[in-house]
TORFITI-138855 format. One record per residue: residue in one letter; x, y, z of N, C-alpha, C in turn. Coordinates in steps of 0.02 Angstrom, whole numbers, plus 50000, padded with zeros to 5 digits. Example, Ala and Ser with C-alpha at 12.3 -4.5 7.8 and 13.67 -1.06 7.14 Angstrom:
A506604971650390506154977550390506604983550390/S506424988850354506844994750357506455000250394/
# end
This chain:
X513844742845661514114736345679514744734945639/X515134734045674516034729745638516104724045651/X516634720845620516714713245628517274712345628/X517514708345674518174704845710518294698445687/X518824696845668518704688945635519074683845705/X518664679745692518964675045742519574675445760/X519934673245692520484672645689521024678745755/X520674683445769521034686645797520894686145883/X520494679245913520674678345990520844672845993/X521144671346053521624667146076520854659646094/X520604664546122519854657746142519654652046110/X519504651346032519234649246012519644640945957/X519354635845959519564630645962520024631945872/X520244627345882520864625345797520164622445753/X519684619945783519294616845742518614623145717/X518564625945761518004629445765518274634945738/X518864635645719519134642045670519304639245597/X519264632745595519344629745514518684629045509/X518164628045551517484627945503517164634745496/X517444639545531517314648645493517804647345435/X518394646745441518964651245382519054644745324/X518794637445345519024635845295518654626645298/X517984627545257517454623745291517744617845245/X517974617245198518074611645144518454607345192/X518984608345230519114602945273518894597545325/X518324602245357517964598245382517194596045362/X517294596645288516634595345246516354587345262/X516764584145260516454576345284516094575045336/X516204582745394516124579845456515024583545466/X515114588845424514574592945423514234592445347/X514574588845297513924587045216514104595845192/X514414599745200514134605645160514464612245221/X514224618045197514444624245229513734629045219/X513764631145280512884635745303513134640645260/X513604642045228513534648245185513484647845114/X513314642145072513214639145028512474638145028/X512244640244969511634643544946510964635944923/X511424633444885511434624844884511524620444917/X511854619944959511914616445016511154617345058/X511034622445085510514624945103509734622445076/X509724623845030508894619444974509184611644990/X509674609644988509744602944976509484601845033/X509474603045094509314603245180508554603045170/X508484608645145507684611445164507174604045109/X507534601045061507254598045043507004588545084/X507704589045096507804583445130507254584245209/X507304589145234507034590645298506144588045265/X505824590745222505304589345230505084584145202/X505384582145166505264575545140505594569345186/X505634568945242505534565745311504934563345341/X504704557745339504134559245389504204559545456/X503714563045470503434567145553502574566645561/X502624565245629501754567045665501914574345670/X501574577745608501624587845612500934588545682/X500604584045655499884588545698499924585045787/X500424579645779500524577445864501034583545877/X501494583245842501994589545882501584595745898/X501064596545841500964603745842500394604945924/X500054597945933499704595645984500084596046064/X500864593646078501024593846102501224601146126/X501604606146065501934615146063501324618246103/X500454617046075499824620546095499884620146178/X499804612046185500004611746281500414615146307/X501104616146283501514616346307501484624646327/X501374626346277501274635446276500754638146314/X500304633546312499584632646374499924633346442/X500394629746471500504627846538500884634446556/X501354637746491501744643146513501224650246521/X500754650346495500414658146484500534660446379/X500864656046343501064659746285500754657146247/X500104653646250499874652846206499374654746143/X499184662146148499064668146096499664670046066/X500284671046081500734673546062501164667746001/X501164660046035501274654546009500924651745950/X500284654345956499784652045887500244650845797/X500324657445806500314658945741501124654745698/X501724651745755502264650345732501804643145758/X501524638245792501454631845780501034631045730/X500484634445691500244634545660500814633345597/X501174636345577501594637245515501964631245509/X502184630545574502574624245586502334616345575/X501504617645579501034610645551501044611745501/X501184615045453501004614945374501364610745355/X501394605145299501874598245276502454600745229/X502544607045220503214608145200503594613945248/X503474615945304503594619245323504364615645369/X504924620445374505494618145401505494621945472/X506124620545524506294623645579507044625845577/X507034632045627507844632845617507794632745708/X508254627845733508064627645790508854627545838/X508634631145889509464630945948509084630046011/X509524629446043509414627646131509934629746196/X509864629346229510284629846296509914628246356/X510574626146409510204626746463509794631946501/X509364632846548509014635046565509434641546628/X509794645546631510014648546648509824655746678/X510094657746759509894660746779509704667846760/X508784670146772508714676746730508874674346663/X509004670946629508884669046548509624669246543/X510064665946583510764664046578511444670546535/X511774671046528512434675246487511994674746425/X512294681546416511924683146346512094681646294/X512434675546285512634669846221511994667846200/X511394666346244510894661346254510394666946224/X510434675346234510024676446209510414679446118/X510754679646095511084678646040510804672046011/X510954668546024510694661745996510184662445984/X509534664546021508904664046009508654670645949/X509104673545937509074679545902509394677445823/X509884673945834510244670945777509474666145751/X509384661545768508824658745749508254662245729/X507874667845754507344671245726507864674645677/X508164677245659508654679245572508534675945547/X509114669445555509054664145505508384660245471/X507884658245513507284657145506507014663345455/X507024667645455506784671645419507044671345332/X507784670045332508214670945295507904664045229/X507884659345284507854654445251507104650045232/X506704656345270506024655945239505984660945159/X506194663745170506424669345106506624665945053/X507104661045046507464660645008507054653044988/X506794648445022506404642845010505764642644972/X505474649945005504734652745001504374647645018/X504874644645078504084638145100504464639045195/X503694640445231503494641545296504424640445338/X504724643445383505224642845424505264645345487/X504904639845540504894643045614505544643745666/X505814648745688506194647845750506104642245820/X506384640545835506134634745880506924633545938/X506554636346005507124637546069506994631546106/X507264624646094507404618646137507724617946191/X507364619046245507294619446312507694613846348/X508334614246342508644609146408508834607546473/X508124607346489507884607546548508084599146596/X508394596146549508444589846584509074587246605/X509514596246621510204593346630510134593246692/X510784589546723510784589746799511324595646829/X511674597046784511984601046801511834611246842/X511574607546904511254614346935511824620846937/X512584618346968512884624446977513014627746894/X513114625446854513444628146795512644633846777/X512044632546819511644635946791511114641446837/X511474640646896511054644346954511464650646985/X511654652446908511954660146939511864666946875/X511984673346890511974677046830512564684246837/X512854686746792513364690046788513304695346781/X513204700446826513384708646826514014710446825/X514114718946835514474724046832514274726546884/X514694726546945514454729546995514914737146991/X514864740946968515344745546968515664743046905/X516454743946925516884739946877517264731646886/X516824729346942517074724846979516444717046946/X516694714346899516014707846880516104704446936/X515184701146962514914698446997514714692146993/X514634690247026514034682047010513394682747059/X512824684747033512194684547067512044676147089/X511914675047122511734666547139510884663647141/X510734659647145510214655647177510384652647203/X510484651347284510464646847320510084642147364/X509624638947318509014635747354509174631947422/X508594631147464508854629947521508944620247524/X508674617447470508884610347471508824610247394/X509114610447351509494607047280509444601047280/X508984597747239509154590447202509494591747151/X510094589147168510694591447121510804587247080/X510274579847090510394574847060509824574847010/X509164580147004508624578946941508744583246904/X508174583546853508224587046800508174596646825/X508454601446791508484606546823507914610446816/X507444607046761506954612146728506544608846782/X506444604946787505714601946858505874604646932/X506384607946953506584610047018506154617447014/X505734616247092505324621247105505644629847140/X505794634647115506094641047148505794640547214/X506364641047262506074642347336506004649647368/X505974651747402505814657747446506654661547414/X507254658247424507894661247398507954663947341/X507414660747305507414667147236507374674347235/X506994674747306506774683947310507474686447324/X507824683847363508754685847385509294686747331/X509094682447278509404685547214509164688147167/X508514690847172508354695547140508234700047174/X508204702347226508604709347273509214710147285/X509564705047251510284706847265510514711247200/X510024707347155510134709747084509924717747081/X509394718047090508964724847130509394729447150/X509904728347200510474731347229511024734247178/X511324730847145511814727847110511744733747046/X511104732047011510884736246949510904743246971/X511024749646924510784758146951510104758046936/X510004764846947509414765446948509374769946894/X509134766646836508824770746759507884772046749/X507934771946706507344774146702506914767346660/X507464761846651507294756346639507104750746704/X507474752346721507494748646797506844745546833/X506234752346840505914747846868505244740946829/X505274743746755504874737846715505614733046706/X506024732646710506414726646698506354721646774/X506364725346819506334719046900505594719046899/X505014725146871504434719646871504344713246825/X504884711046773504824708546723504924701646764/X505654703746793505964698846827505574697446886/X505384698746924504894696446985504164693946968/X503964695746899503474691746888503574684646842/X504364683746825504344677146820504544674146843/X505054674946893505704671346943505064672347009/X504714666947008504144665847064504364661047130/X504454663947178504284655547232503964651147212/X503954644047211503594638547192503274637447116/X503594640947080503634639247016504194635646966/X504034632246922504724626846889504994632446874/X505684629146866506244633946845506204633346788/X505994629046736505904631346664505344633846631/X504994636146705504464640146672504444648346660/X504984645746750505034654946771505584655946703/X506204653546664506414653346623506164655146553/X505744651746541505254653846479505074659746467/X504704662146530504124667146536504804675246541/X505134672246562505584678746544506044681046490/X506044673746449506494674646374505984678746354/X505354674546342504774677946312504804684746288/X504704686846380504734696146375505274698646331/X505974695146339506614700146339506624698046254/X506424694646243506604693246156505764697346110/X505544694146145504544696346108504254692546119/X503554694746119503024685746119502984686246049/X502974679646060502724677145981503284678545932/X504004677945947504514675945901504944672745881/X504734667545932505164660545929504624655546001/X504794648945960504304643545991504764641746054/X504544640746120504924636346158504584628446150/X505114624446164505074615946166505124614646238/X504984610746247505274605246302505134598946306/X505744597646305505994588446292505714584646351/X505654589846395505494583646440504684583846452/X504414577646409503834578446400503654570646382/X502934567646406503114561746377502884560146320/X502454565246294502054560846229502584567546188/X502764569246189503434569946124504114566746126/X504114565146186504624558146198504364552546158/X503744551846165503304547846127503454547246051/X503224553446033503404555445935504344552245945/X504694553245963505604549845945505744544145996/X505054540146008505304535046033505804531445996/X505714530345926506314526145898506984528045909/X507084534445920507694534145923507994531745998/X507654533446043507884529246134507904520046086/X507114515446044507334510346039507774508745988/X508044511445949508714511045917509404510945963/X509394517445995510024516546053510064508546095/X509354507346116509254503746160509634494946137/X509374496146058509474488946035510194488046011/X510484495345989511134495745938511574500345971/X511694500346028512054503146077512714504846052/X512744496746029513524493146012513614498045952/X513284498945894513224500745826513284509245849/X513144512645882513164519745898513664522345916/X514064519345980514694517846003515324517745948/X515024512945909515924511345851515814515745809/X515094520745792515024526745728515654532745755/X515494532945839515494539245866516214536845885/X516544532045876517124531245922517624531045854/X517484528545789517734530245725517824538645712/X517294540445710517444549645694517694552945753/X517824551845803517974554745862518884553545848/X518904547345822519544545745812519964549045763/X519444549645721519724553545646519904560345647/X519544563045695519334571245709519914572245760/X519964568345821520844568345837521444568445803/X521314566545747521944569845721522114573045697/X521744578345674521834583945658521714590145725/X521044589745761520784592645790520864590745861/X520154589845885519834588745952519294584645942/X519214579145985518424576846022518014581446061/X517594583846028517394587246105516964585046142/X516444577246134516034572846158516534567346154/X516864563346235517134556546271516464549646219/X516674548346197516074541946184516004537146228/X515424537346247515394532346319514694524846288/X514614520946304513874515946305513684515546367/X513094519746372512554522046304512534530846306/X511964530446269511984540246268511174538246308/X511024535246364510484535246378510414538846443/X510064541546491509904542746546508924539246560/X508994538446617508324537446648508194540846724/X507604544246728507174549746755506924542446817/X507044542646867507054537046926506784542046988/X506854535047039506604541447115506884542247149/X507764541247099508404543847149508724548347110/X508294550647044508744554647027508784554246933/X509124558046910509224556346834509854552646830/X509704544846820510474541846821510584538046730/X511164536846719511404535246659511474527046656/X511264525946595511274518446595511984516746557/X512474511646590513114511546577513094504046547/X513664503546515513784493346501514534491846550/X514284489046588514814485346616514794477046619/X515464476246599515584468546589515334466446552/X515064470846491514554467446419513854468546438/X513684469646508512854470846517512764477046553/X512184477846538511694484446557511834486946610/X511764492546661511734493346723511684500646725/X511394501946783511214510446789511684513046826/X511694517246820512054522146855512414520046937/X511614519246981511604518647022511614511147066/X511994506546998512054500447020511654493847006/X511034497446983510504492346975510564489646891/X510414482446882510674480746807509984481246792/X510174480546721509264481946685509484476846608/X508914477246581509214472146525508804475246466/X508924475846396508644477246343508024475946377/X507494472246362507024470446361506654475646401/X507084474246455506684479846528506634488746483/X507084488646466507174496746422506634497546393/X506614491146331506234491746291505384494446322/X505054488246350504474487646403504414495346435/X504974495746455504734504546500504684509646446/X504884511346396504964514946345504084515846292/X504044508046280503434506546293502924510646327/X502964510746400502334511246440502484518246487/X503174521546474503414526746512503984530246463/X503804533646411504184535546369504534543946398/X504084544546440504504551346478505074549546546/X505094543946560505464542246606506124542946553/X506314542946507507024541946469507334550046451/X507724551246426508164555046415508824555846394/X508904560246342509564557846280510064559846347/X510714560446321511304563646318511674568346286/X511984572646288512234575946232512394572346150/X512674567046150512684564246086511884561146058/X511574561546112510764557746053510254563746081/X510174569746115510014573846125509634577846042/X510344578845989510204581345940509854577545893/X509794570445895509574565445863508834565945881/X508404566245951507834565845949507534572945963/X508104578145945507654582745925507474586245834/X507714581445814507894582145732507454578345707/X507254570745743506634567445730506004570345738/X505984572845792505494576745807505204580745772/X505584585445780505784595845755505934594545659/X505434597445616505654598345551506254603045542/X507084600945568507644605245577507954605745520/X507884610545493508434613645439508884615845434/X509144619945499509744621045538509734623345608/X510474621745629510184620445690510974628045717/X510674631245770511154637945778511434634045843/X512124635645843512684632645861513144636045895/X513344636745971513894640745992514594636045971/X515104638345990515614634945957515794628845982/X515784626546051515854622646083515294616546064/X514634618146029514094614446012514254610245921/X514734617645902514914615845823515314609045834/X515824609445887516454605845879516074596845905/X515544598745952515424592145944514824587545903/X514454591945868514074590345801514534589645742/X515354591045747515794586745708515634579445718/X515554576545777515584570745778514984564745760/X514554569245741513894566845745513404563545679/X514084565045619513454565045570513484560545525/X513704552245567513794545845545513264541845583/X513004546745659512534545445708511764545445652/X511834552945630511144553645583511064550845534/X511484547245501511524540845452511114535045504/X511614531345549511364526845602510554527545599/X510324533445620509584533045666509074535145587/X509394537945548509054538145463508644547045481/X508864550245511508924557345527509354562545490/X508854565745437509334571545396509724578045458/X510334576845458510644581245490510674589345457/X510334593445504510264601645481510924601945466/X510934611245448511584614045434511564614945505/X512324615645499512454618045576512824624845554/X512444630745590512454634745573512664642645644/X513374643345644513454646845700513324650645731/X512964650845780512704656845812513094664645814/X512854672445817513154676345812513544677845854/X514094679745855514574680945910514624688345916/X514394690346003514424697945992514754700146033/X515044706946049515144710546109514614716546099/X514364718846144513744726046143514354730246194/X514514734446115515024740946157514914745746170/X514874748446248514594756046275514994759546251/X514724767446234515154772846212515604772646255/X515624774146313516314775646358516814769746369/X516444763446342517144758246339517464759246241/X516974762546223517414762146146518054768346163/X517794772846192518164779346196518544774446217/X518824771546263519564769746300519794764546241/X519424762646211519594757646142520254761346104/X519864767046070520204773446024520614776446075/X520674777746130521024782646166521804778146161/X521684771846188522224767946172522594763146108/X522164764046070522134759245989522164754246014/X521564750646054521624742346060520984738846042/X520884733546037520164730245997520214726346059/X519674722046061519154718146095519774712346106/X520094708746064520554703246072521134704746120/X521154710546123521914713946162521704711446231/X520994711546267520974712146316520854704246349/X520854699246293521084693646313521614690946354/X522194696646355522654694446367522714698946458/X523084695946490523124696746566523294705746576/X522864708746641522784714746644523424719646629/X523974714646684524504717946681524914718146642/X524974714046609525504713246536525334717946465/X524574719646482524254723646428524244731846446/X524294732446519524644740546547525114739246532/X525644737146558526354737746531526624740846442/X526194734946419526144738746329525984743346324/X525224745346349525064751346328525664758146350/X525654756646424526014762646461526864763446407/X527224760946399527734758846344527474763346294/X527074759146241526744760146198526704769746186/X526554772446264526394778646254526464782846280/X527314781146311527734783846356528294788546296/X528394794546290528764795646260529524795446254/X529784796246346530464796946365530424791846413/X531014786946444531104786646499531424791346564/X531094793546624531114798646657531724796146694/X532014790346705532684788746755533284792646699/X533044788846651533694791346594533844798746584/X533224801946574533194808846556533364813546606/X533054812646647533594817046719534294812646744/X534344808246720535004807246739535694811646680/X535434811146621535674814046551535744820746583/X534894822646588535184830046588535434833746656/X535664827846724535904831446802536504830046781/X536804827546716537584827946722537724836346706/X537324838546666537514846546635537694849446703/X537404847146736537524852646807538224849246846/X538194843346865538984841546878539294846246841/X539314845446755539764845746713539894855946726/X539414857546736539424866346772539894867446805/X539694864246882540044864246946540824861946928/X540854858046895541674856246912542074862446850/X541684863346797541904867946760542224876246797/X541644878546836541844882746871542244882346920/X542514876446938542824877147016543724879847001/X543814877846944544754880546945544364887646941/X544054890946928544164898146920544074900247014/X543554896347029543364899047096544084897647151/X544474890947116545024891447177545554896847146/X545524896047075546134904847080545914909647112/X545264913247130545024917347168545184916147242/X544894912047268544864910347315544874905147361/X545184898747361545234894147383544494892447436/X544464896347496544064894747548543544893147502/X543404895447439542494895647431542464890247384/X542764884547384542574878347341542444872447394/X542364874347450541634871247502541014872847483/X540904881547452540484884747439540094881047368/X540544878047319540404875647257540174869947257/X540314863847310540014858047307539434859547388/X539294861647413538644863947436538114867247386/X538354871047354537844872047314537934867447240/X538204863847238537934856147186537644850447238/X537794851047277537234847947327536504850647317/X536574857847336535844861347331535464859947272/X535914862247211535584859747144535144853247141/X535764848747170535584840447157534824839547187/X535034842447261534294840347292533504845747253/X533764851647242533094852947182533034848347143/X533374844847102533374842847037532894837447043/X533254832547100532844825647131532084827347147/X532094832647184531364835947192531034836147153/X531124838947095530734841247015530544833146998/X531284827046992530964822346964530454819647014/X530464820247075529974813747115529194818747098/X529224823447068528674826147082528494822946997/X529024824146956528794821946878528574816446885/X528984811546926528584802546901528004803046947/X527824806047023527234804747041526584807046980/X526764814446941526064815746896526134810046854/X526964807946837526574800846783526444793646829/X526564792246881526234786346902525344789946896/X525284796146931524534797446933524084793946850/X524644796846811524424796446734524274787746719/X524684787246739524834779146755524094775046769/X524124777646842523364776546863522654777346843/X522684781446796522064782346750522134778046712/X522664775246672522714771446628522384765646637/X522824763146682522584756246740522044755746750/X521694761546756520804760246808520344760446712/X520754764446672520214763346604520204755746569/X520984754246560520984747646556520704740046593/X520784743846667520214737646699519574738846676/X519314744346681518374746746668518264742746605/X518754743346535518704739446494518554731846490/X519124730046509519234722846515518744720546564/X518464723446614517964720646662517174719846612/X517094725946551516604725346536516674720446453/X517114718846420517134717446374517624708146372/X517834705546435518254702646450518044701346527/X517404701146563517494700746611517844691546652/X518174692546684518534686546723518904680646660/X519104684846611519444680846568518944677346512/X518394680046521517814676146467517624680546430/X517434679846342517094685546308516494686446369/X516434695346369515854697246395515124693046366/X515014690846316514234686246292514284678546345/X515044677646360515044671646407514814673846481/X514794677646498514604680046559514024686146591/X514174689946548513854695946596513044694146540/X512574696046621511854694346589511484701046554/X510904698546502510764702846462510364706346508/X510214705746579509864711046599510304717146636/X510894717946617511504722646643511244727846564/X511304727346525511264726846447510444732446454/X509884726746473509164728546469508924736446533/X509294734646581509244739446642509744746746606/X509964747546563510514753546534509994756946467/X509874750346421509664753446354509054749146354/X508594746546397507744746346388507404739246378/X506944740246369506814731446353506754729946283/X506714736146242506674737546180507364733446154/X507864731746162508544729046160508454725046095/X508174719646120507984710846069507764714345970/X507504721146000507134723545930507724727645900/X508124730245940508724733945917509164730345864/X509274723845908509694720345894509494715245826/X508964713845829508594709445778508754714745705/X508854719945701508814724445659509734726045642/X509964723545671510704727145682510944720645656/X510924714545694511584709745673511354706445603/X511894702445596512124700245524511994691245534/X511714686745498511724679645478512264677245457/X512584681745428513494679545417513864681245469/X513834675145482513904674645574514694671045586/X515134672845507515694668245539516324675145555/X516134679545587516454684745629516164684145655/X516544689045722516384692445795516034697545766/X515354701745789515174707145797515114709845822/X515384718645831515414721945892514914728945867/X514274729145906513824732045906513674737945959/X513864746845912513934750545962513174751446013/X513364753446073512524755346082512584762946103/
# end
């Protein structure tokens, strides 16, 4: 394994490269730096000396693992996790097709490390914990998955035949269209010797008429291990229950949440980026039209969908229907920190930049804010894409940049002569022949200096011959170049995104096994503020 420093792609935010290269600046915004040894105990201390219902959560994880099938496998990490000093190192994502781009399964991998790391170093209990956000609405950003069809990246789809595009995504039931993208996938993949336990993997959890965050679960499960990280899900009501305060804090201090988040949002603009709009409220409610957002207009309450509501009413339902509610991205992390004994929390970059804004919120609600701690950033490089790596001296960042502008360099780069110039240089020698000889040929003979520029004609047209035949072997040469550099960039760069943004880990699992998650658990690094590029 090697390491690429941020610093060297174009992708990644001004902010999210000062909190790798240079955390003291944005120390106000995060209390400390995940690579600080002290910083760290100071966390783990604060985390448990919090109170929490350990044995309701741990009550709720038992169900929850019940309903999926994982509950032998689940024992032994909720168990650890009820102990009264025991911490969590916990990440999340949406629920994504086949277990979404393999960022999602990095993350979940970064977390079983770190958890480990920081049970080590505490010597008091540290569970992994994969928070299930199952309650976005956002269906397209999550009902597709990314092959290599050849050298050409794909988008596998789900296209259910009626989408409530308006509920939560984890409660939407797989219809009969699931079998169509996973035979398309079927199609798509070669045929290894992995192949056929990976689509039984996948066909026994991507079910007709099963939730999508179950068929979700049941296949991280496999592809990571049983029993190496806890799944959550928020959308639940009696652990909605355990952080009710924080929905009746929003509910009452709306106003007070708003001016925290609209102060640091402000501050962080000027140097940086917002990457969370501050809106009132960070609330949503679970209705029978849909998951709609409760807004303030004109100084009062009102939903989404038009209907006004008033504190009181919030309050009362919250009360008597505590699963009907649901955070937002800005109070999302708040009631899972109440909840969850979080010690740190693993972070893609886009997640770092807006937990900048957040940690005047965890003051507000009286919530020790984890480290935020960045998830690993990888590329998994096949031998035959490293060979074109070395064949051309280019790294992983090169291929950021647009196909054709990066042939052009290379071809340059490793062109020795230009071929217009060089046969033009050297077809003057032959002019310079022909006219040399011709006074001798007209003292001889006058008639035969027709004879002398016919045959510099003849020459010329060999000569032209030789070159069209030279630049076709180098366009051919050309063309290899072109087709290695796309094969690259398609697999390491596919459609302009790091390959971990796109292409799914079962492209990855169908090549080198299901064994992968154990490879990898063994291979990457917790000093996670490089890129890692991991040969396979």
């Amino acid at each position: 394994m090697r390491r690429v420093p941020y610093s060297s792609f174009d992708s990644f935010s001004s902010l999210f490269q000062d909190f790798i290269s240079g955390p003291e600046a944005l120390a106000d915004y995060f209390g400390g730096d995940f690579r600080d040894a002290a910083f760290r105990k100071a966390r783990v201390d604060a985390v448990v000396s919090a109170p929490r219902d350990r044995a309701a959560l741990a009550a709720v994880l038992r169900r929850q693992a019940g309903n999926w099938g994982l509950e032998s496998g689940s024992e032994s990490l909720i168990a650890k996790l009820e102990q009264p000093d025991a911490t969590a190192v916990v990440t999340g994502q949406q629920l994504g097709l086949f277990g979404g781009p393999l960022y999602t399964l990095f993350k979940t991998l970064s977390a079983i490390q770190i958890a480990a790391q920081m049970e080590a170093e505490s010597g008091q209990p540290c569970v992994p914990v994969f928070w299930l956000e199952g309650e976005d609405h956002d269906f397209e950003e999550i009902a597709w998955a990314g092959l290599l069809d050849g050298d050409d990246p794909v988008r596998v789809a789900y296209s259910p035949a009626e989408a409530d595009v308006g509920s939560a995504t984890g409660r939407m039931l797989l219809d009969a269209s699931i079998t169509h993208a996973l035979d398309r996938v079927d199609d798509i993949l070669q045929p290894t010797d992995f192949k056929p336990a990976l689509m039984a993997a996948l066909r026994r959890a991507w079910v007709p008429g099963r939730p999508l965050l179950h068929a979700f679960v049941a296949f991280m499960d496999q592809i990571v291990g049983a029993g190496r990280v806890v799944f959550i899900s928020p959308d639940d009501a009696e652990l909605k229950a355990l952080g009710s305060h924080v929905f009746e804090h929003e509910i009452n201090d709306w106003a007070g949440s708003l001016a925290r988040l609209e102060d640091t949002s402000s501050a962080l603009a000027e140097h940086w980026h917002a990457q969370v709009t501050p809106s009132a409220t960070n609330l949503f409610l679970h209705t029978e039209s849909g998951r709609v957002s409760v807004k303030i207009q004109d100084g009062t309450l009102v939903l989404s969908d038009g209907r006004p509501v008033t504190e009181a009413e919030l309050t009362d339902r919250l009360a008597s229907d505590p699963g009907s509610f649901s955070p937002n991205v800005v109070l999302r992390p708040l009631l899972q920190d109440a909840v969850l004994p979080t010690v740190a929390y693993v972070a893609g970059p886009g997640e770092v930049a807006y937990f900048a804004q957040l940690r005047r919120l965890y003051e507000w609600a009286h919530i020790p804010m984890p480290i935020i701690w960045p998830r690993a950033g990888v590329t998994l490089l096949e031998g035959r894409i490293d060979k074109i790596l070395q064949r051309y001296a280019l790294d992983i960042p090169d291929f950021e940049d647009q196909l054709e502008r990066l042939f052009r360099r290379v071809v340059v780069a490793n062109m020795d002569v230009d071929l217009d110039d060089a046969f033009s240089e050297a077809g003057k020698h032959i002019h310079e022949a022909v006219n040399a000889i011709k006074p001798v040929i007209t003292g001889v003979d006058k008639s035969l200096v027709g004879a002398s520029e016919a045959t510099r004609a003849s020459f010329m047209k060999e000569w032209n011959k030789l070159k069209q035949r030279v630049v076709k072997a180098e366009r051919s040469q050309q063309d290899v170049v072109c087709g290695h550099l796309r094969r690259a960039q398609a697999n390491l760069v596919p459609g302009g995104a790091l390959q971990e943004r796109f292409i799914s880990p079962i492209y990855f699992l169908n090549k080198y096994g299901m064994d992968l998650s154990s490879r990898l658990l063994e291979t990457l690094s917790t000093e996670t503020d490089a890129h890692q590029v991991v040969p396979l």
